[in-house]
N, C-alpha and C positions, 0 to 999 in steps of 0.2 A: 190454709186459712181461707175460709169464704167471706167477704164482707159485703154486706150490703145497704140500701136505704130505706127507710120505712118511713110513711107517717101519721102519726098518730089521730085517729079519727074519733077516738072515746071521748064523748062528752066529759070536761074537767080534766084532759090530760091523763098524764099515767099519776092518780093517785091510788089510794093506798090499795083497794081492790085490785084493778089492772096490774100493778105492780104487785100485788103477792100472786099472783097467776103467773106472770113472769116468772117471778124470783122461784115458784112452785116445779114449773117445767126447767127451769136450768138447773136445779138442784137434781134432777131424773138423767141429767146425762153427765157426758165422760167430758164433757169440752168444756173449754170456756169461753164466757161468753160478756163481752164489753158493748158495752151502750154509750156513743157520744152523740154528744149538743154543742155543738160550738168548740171552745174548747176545756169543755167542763167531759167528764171520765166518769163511768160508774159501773161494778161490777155485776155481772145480769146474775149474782145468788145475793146482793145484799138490799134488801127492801131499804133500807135508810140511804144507801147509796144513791138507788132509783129517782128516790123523791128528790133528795135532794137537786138534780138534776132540772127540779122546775118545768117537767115537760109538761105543756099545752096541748087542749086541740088545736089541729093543723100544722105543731111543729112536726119538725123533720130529722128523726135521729139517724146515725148511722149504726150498724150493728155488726160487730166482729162473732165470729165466731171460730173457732182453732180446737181441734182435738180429734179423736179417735170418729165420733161420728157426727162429724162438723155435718155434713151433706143433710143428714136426717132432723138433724136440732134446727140447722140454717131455714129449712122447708118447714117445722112446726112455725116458728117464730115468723117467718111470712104469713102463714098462712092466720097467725092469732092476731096478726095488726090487721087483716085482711078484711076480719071480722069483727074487728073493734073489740078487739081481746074478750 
């Protein structure tokens, strides 16, 4: 399991765009992959999960990720908050 922190730099938070780009690339691997805010949960393949999670510009999620190719998902997903998705 790799976890880490990110945070979110996209103008209006992860709405629905940002979040189906997410939701886009976790759907392409073998892991899974959890998004918390506080102590709110949401699964990184469920676009209504995402939102609902209320994330902001400037909040700070943390990001699990567990599976076969955690190493390689964990690195896209840095690298997509990196760039403001």
């Amino acid at each position: 399991m790799i976890q880490f922190q990110v945070t979110v730099m996209v103008e209006g938070g992860l709405h629905a765009r940002p979040a189906a780009l997410l939701v886009n690339r976790a759907a392409q691997s073998q892991s899974k992959i959890t998004l918390n805010k506080g102590d709110k949960q949401a699964d990184g393949r469920s676009i209504l999960g995402i939102m609902t999670l209320g994330v902001s510009q400037g909040d700070s999620l943390t990001v699990r990720v567990e599976g076969s190719d955690e190493e390689h998902v964990a690195e896209v997903i840095q690298q997509m908050f990196s760039h403001s998705l």
